[in-house]
N, CA, C and O atoms as a CHARMM CRD file, in Angstrom:
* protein
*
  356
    1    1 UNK  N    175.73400 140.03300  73.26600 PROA 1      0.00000
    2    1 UNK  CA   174.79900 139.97600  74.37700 PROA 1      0.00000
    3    1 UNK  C    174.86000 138.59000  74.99700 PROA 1      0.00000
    4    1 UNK  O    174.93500 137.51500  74.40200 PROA 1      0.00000
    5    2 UNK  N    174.81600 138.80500  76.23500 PROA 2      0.00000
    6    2 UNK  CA   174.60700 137.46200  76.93800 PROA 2      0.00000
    7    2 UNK  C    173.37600 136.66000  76.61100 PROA 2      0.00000
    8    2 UNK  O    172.19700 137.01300  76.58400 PROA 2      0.00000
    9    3 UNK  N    174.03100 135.29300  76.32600 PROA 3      0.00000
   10    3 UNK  CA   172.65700 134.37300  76.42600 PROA 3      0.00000
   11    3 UNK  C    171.35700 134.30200  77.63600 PROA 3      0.00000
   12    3 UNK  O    170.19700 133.91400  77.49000 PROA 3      0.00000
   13    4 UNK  N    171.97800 134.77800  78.73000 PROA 4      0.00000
   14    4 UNK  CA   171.58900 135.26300  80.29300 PROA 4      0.00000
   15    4 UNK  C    169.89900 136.50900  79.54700 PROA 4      0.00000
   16    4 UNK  O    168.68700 136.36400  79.71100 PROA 4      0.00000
   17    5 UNK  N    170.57400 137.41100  78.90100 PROA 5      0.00000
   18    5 UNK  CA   169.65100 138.33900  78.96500 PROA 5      0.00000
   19    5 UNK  C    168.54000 138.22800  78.01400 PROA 5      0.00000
   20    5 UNK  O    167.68400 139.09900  77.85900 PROA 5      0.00000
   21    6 UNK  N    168.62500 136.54300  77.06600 PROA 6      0.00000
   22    6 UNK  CA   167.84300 136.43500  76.25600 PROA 6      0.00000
   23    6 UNK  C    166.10300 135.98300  76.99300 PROA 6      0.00000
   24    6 UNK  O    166.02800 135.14500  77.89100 PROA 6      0.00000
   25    7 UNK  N    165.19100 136.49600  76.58500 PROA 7      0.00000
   26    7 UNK  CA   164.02400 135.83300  76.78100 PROA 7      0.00000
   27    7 UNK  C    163.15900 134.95100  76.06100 PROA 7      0.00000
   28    7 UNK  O    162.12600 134.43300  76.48500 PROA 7      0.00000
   29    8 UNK  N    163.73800 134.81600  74.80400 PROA 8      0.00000
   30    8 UNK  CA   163.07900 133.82900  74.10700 PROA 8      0.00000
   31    8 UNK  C    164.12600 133.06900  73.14500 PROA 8      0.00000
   32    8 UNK  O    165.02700 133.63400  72.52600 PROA 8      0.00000
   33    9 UNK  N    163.86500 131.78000  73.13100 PROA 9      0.00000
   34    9 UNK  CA   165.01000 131.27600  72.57200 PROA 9      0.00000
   35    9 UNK  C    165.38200 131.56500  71.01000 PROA 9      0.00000
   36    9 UNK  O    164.53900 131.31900  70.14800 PROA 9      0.00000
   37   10 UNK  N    166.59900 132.06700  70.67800 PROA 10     0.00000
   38   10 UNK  CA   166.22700 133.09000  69.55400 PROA 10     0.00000
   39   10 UNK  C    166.06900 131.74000  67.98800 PROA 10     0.00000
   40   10 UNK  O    165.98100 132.15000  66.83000 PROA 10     0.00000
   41   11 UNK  N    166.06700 130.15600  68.35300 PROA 11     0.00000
   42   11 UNK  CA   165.62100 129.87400  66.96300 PROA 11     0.00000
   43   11 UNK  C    163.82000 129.64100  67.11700 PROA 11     0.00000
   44   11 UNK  O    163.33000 128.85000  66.31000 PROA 11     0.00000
   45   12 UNK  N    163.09100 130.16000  67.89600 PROA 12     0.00000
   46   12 UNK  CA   162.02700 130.04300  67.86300 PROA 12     0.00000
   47   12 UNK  C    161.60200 131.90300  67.18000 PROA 12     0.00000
   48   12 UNK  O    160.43200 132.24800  67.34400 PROA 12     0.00000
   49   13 UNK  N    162.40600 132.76000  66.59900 PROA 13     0.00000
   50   13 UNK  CA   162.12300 134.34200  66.36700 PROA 13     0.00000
   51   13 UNK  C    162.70200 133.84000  65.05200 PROA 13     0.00000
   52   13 UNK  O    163.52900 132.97900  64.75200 PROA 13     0.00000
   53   14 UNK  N    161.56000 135.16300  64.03500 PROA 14     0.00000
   54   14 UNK  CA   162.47400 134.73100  62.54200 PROA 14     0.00000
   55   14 UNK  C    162.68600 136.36200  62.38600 PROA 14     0.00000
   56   14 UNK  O    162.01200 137.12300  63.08100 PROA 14     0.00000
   57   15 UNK  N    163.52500 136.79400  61.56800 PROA 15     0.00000
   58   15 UNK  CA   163.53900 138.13600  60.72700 PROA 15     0.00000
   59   15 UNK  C    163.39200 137.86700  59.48200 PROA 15     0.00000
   60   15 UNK  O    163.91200 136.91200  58.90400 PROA 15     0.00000
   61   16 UNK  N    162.53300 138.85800  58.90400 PROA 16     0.00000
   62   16 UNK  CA   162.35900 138.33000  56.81600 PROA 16     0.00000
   63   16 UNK  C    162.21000 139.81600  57.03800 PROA 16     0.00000
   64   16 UNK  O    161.55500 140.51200  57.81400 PROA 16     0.00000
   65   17 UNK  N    163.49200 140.14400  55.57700 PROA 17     0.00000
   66   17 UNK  CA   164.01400 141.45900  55.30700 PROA 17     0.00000
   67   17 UNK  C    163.34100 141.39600  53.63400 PROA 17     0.00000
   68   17 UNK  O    163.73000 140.81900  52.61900 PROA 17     0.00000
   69   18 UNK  N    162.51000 142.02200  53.84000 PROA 18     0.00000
   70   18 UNK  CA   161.71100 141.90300  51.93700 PROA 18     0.00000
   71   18 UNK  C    162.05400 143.64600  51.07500 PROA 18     0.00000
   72   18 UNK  O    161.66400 144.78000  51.35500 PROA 18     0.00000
   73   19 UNK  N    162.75300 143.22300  50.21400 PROA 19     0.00000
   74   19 UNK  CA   163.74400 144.39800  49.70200 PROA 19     0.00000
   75   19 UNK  C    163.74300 144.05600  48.29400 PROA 19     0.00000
   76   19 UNK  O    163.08800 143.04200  48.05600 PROA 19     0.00000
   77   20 UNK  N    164.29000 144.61100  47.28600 PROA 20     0.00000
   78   20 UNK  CA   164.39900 144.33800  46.25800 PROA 20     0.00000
   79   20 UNK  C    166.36700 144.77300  45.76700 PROA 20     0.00000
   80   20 UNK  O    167.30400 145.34500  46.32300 PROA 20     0.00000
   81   21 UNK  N    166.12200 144.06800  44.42200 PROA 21     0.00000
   82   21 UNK  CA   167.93700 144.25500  44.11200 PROA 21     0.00000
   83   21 UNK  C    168.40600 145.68700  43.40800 PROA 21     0.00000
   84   21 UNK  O    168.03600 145.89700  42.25300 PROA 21     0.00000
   85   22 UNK  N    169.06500 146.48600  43.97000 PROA 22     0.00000
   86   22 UNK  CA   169.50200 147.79200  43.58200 PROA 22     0.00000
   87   22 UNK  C    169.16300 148.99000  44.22100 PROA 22     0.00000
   88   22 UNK  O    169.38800 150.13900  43.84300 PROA 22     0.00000
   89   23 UNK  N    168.43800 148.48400  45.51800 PROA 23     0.00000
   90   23 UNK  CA   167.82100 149.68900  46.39800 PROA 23     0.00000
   91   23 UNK  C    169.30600 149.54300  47.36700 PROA 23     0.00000
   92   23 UNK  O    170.12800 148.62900  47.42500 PROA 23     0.00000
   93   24 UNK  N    169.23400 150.76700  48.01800 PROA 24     0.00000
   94   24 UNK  CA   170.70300 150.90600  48.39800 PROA 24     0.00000
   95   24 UNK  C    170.10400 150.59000  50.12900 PROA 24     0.00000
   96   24 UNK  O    170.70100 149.95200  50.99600 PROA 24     0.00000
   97   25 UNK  N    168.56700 151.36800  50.25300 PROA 25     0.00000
   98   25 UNK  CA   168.34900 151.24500  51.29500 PROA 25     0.00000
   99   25 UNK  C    168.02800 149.78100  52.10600 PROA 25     0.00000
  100   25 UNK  O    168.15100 149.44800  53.28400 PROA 25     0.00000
  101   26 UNK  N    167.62100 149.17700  51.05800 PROA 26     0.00000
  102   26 UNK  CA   167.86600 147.55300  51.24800 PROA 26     0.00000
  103   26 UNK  C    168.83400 146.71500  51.75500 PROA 26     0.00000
  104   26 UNK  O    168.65000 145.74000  52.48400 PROA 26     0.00000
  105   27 UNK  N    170.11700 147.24900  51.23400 PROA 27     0.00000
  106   27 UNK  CA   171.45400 147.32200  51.59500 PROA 27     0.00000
  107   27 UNK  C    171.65700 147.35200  53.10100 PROA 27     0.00000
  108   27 UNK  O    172.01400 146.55500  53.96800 PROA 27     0.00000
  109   28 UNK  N    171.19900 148.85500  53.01700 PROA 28     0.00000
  110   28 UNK  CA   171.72700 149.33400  54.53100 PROA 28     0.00000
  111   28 UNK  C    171.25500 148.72100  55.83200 PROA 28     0.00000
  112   28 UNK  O    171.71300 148.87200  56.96500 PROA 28     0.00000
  113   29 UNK  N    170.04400 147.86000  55.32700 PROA 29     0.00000
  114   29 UNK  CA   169.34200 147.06200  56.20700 PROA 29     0.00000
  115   29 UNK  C    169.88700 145.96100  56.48500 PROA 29     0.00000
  116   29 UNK  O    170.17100 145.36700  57.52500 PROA 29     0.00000
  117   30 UNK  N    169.99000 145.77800  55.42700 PROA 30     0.00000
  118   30 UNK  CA   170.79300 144.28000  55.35200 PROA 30     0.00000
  119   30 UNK  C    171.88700 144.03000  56.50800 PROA 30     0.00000
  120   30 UNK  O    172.00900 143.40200  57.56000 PROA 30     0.00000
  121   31 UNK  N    172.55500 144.84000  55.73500 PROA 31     0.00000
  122   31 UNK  CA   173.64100 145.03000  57.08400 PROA 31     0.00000
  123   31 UNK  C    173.20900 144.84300  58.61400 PROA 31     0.00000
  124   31 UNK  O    173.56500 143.98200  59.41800 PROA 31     0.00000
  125   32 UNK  N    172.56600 145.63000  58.72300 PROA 32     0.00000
  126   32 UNK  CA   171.63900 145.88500  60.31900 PROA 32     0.00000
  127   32 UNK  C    171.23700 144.20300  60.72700 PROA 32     0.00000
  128   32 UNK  O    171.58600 143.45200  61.63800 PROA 32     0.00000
  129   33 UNK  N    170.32000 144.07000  59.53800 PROA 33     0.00000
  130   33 UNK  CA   170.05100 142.79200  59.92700 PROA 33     0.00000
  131   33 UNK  C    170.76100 141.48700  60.33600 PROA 33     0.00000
  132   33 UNK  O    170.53400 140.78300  61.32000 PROA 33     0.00000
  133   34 UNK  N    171.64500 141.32800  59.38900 PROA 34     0.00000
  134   34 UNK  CA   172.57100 140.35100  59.39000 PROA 34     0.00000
  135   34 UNK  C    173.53700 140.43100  60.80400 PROA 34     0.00000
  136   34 UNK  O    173.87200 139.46000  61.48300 PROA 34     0.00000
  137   35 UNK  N    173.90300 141.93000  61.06400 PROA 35     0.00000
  138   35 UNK  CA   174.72800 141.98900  62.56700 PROA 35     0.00000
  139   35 UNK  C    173.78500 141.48900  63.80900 PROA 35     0.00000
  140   35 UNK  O    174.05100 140.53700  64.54200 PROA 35     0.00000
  141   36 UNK  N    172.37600 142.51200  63.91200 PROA 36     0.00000
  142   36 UNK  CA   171.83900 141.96400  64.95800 PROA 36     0.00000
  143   36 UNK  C    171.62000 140.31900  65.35400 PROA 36     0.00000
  144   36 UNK  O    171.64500 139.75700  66.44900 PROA 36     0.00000
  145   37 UNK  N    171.38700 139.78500  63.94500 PROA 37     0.00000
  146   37 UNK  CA   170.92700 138.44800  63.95300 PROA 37     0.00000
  147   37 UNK  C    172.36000 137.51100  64.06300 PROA 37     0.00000
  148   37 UNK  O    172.43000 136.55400  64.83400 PROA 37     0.00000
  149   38 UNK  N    172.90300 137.71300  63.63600 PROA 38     0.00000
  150   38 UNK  CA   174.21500 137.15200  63.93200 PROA 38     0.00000
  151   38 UNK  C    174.89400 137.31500  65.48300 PROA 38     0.00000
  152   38 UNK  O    175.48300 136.38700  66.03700 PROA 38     0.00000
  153   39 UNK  N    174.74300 138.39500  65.96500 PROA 39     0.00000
  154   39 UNK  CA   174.93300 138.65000  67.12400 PROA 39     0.00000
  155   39 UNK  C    173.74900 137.30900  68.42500 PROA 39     0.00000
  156   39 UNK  O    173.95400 136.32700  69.13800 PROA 39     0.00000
  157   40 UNK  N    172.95400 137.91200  68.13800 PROA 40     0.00000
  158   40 UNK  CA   171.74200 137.09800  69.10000 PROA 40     0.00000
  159   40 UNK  C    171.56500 135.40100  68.77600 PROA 40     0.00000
  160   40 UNK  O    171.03600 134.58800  69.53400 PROA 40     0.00000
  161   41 UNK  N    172.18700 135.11300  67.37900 PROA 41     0.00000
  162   41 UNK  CA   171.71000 133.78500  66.98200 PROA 41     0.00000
  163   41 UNK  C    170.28900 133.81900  66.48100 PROA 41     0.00000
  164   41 UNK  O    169.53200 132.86200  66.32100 PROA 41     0.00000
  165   42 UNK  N    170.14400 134.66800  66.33800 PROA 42     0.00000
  166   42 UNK  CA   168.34800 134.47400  65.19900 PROA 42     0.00000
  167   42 UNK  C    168.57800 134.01700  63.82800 PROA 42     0.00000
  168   42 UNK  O    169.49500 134.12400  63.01400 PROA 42     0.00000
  169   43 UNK  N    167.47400 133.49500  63.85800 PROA 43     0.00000
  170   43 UNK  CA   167.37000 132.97800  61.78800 PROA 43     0.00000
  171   43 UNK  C    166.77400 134.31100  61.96400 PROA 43     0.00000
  172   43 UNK  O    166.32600 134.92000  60.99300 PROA 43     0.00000
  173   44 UNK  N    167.53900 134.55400  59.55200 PROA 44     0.00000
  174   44 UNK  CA   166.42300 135.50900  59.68000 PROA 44     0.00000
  175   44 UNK  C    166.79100 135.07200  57.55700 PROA 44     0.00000
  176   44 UNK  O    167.63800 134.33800  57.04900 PROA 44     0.00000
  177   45 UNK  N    165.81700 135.84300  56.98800 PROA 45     0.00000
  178   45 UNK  CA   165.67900 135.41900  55.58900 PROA 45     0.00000
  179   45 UNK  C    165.18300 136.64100  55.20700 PROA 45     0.00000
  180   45 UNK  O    164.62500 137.53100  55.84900 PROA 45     0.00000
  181   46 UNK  N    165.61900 136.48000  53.52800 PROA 46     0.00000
  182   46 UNK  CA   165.45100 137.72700  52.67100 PROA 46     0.00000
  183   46 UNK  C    164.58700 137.47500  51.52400 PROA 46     0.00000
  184   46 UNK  O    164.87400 136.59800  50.70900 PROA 46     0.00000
  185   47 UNK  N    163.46100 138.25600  51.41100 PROA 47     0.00000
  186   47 UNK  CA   162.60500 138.21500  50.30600 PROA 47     0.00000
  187   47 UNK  C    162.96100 139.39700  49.19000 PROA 47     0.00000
  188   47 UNK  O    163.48000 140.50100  49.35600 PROA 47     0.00000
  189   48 UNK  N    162.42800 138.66700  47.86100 PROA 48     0.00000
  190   48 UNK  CA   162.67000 139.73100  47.17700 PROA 48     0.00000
  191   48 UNK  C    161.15900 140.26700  46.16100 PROA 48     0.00000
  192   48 UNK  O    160.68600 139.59500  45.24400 PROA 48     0.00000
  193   49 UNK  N    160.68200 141.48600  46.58900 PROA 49     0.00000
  194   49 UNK  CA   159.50100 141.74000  46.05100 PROA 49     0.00000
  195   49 UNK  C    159.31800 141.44600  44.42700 PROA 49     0.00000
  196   49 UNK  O    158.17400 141.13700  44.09500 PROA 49     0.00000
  197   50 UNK  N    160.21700 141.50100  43.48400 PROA 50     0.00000
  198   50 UNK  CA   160.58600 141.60800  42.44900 PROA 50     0.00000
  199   50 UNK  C    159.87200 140.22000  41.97600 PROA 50     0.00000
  200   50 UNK  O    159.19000 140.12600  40.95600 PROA 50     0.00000
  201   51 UNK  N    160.20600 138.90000  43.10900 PROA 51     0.00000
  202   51 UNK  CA   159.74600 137.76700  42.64200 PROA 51     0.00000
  203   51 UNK  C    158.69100 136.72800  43.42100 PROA 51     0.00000
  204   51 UNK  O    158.66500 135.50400  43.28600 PROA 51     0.00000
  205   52 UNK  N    157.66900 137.69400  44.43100 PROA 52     0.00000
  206   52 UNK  CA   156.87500 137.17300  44.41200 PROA 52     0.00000
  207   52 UNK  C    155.53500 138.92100  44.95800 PROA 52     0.00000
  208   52 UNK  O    155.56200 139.81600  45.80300 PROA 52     0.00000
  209   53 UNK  N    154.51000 138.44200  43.70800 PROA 53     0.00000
  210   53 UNK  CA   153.61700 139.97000  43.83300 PROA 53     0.00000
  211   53 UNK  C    152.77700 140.14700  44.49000 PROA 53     0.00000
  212   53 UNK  O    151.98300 141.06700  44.29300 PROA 53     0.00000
  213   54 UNK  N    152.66400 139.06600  45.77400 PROA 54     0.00000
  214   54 UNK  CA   151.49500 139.29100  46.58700 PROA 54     0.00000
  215   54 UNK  C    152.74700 140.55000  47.38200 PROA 54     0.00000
  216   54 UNK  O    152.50000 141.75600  47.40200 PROA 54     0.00000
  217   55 UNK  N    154.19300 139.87400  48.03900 PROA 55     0.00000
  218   55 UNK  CA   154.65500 141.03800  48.53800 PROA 55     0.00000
  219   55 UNK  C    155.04100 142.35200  47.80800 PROA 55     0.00000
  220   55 UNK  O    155.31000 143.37200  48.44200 PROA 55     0.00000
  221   56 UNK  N    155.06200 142.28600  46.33400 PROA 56     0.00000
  222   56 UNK  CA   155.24500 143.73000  45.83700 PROA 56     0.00000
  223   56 UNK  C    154.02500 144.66000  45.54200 PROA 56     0.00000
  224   56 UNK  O    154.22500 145.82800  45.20900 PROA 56     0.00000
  225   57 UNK  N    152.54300 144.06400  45.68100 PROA 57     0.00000
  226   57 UNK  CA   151.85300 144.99500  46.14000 PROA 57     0.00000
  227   57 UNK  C    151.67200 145.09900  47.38500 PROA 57     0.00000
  228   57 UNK  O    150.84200 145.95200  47.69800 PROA 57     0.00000
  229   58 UNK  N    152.15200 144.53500  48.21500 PROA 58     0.00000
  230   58 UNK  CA   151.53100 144.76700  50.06000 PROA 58     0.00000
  231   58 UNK  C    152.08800 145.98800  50.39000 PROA 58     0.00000
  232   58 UNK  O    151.49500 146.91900  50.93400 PROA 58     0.00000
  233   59 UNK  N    153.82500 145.94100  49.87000 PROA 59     0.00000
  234   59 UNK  CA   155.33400 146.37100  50.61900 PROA 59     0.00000
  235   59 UNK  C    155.90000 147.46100  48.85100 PROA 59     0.00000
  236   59 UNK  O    157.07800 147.68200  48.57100 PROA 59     0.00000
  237   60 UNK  N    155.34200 147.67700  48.45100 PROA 60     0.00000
  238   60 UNK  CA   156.59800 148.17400  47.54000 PROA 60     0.00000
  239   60 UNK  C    156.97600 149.77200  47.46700 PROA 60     0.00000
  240   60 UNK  O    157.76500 150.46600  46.82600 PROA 60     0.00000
  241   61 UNK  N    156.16200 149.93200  48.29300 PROA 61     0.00000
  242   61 UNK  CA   155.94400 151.47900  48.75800 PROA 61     0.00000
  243   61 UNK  C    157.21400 152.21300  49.71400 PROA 61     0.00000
  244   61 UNK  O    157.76200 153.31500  49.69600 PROA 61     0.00000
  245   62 UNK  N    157.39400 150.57000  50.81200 PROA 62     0.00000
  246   62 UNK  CA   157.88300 150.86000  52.22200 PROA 62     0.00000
  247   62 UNK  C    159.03700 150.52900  52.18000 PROA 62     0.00000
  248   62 UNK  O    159.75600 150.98000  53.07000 PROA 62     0.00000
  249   63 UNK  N    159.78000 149.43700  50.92800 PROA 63     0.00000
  250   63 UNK  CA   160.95200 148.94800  51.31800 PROA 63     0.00000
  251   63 UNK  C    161.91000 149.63800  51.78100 PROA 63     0.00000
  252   63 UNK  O    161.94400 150.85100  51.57100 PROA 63     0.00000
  253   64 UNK  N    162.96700 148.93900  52.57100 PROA 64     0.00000
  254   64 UNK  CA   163.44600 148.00300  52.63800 PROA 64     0.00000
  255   64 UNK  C    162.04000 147.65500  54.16900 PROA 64     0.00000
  256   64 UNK  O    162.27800 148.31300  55.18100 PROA 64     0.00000
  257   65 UNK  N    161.23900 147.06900  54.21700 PROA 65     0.00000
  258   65 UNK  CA   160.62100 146.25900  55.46200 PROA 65     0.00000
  259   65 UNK  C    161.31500 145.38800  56.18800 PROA 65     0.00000
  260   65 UNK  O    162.15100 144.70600  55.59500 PROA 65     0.00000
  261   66 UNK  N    161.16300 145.24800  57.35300 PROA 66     0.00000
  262   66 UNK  CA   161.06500 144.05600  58.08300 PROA 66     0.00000
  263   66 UNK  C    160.41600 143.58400  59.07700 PROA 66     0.00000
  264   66 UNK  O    159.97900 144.35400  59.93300 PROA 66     0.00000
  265   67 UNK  N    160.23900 142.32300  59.15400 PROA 67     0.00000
  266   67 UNK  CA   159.21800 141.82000  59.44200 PROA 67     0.00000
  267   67 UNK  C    160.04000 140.90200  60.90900 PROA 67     0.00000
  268   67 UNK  O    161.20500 140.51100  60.83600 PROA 67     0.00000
  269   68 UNK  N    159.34000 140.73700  61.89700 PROA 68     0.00000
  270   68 UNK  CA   160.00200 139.82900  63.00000 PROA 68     0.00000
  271   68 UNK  C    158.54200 138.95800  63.30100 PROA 68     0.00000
  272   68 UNK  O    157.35600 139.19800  63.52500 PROA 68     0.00000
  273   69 UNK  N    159.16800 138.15900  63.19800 PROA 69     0.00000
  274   69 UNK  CA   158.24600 136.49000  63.89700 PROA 69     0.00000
  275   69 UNK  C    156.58000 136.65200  63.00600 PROA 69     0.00000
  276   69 UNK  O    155.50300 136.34100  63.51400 PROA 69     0.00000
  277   70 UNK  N    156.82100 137.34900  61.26100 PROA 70     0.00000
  278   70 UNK  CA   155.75100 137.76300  60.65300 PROA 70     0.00000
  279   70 UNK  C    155.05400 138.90900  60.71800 PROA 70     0.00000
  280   70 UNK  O    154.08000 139.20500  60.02500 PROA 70     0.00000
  281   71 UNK  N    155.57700 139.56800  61.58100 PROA 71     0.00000
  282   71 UNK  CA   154.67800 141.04900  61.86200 PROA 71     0.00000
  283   71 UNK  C    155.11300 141.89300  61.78200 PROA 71     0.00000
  284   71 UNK  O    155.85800 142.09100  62.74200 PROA 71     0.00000
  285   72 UNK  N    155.09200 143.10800  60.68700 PROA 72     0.00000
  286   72 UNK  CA   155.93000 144.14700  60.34100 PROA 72     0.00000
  287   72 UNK  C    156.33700 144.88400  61.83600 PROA 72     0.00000
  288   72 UNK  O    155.41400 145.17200  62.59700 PROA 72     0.00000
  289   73 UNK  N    158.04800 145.24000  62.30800 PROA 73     0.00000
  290   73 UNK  CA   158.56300 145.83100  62.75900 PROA 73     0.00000
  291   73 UNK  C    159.05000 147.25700  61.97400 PROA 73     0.00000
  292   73 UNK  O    158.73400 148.36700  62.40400 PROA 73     0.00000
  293   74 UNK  N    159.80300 147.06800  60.85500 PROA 74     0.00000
  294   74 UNK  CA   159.34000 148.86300  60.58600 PROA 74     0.00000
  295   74 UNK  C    159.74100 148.56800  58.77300 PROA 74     0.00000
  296   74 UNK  O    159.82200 147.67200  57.93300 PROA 74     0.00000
  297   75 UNK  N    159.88000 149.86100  58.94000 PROA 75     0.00000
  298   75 UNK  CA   160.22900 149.92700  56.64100 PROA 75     0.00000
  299   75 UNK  C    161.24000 151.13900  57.26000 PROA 75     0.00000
  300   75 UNK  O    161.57700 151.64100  58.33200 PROA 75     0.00000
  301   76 UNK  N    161.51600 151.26000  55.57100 PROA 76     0.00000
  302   76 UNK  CA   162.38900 152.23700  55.36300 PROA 76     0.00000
  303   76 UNK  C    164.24300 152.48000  55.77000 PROA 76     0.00000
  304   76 UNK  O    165.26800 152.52500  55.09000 PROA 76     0.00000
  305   77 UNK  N    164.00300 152.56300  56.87800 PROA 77     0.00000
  306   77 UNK  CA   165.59500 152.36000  57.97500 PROA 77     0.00000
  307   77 UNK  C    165.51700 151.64000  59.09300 PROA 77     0.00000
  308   77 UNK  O    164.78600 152.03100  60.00300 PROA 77     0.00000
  309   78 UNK  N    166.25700 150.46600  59.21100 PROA 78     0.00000
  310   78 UNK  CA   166.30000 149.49200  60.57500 PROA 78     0.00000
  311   78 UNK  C    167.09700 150.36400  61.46200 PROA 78     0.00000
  312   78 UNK  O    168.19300 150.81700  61.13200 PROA 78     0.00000
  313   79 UNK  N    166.38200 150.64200  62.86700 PROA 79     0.00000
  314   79 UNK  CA   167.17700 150.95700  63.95200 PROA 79     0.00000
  315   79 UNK  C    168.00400 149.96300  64.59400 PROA 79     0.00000
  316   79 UNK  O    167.39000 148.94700  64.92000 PROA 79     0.00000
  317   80 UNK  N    169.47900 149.99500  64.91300 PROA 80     0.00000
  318   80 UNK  CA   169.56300 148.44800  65.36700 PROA 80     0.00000
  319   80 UNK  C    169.45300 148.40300  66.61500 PROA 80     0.00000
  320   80 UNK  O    169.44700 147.26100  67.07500 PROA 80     0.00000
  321   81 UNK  N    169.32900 149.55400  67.61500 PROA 81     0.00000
  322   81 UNK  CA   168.51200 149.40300  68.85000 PROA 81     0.00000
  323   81 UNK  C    167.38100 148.72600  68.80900 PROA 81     0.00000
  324   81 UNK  O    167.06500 147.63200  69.27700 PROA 81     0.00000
  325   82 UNK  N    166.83400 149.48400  68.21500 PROA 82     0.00000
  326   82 UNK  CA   165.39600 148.90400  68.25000 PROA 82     0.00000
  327   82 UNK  C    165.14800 147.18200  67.85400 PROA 82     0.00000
  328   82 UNK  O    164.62900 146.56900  68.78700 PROA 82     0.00000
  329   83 UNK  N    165.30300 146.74700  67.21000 PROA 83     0.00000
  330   83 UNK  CA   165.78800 145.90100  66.45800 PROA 83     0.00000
  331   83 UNK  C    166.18300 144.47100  67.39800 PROA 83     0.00000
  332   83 UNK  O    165.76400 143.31500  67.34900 PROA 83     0.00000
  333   84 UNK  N    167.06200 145.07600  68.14800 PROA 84     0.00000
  334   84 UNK  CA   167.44600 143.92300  69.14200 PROA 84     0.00000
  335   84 UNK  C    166.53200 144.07500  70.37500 PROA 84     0.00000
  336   84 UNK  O    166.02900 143.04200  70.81700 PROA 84     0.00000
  337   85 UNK  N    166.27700 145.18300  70.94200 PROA 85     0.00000
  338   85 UNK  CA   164.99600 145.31600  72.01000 PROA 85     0.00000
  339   85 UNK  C    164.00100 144.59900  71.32400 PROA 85     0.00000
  340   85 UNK  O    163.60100 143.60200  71.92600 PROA 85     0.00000
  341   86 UNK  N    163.49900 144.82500  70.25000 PROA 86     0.00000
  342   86 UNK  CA   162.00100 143.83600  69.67100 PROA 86     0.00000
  343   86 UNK  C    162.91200 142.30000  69.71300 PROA 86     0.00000
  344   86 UNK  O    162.11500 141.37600  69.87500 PROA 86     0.00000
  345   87 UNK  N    163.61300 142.06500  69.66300 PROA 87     0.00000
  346   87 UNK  CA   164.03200 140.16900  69.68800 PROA 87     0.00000
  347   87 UNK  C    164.71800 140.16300  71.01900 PROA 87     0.00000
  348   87 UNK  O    165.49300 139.23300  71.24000 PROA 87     0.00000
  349   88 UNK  N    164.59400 140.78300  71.63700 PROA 88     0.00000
  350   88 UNK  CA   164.73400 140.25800  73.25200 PROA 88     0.00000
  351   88 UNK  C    163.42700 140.02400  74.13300 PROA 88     0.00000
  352   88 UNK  O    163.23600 139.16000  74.98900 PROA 88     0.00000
  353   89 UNK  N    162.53400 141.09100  73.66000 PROA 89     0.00000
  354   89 UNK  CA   161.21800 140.91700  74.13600 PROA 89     0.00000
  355   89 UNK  C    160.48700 139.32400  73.78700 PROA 89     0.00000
  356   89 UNK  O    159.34100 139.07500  74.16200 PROA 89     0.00000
């Protein structure tokens, strides 16, 4: 994507992907994540519920979550449409 079509400068947006180790669907996010964010230039960081329990009781229901600029965007399966429309906005 063009830097042109960005609206916010993407190191001011974070992604935190909070997943745990051996979920596959965690995985599949991952992936998602790492392309979109790599693509746009966003930071983005990975939590792991396993090692801290305020997030494995909030989230342990929903993983794989993610979260953009702190505010849950979705669980379960990252759309990567969606995904990049929420960090262009």
């Amino acid at each position: 994507m063009s830097p042109l079509f960005r609206r916010n400068p993407p190191r001011d947006r974070l992604v935190t992907l909070i997943g745990k180790p051996g979920c596959h669907l965690c995985d599949d996010a991952q992936v998602v994540v790492e392309k979109v964010c790599g693509d746009l230039g966003v930071p983005w960081e990975k939590k792991d519920i396993t090692e801290d329990q305020e997030l494995h009781d909030q989230y342990w229901e929903q993983i794989p979550v993610v979260l953009v600029d702190g505010r849950q965007h979705t669980f379960w399966r990252v759309n990567e449409g969606r995904l990049r429309k929420a960090l262009a906005d």
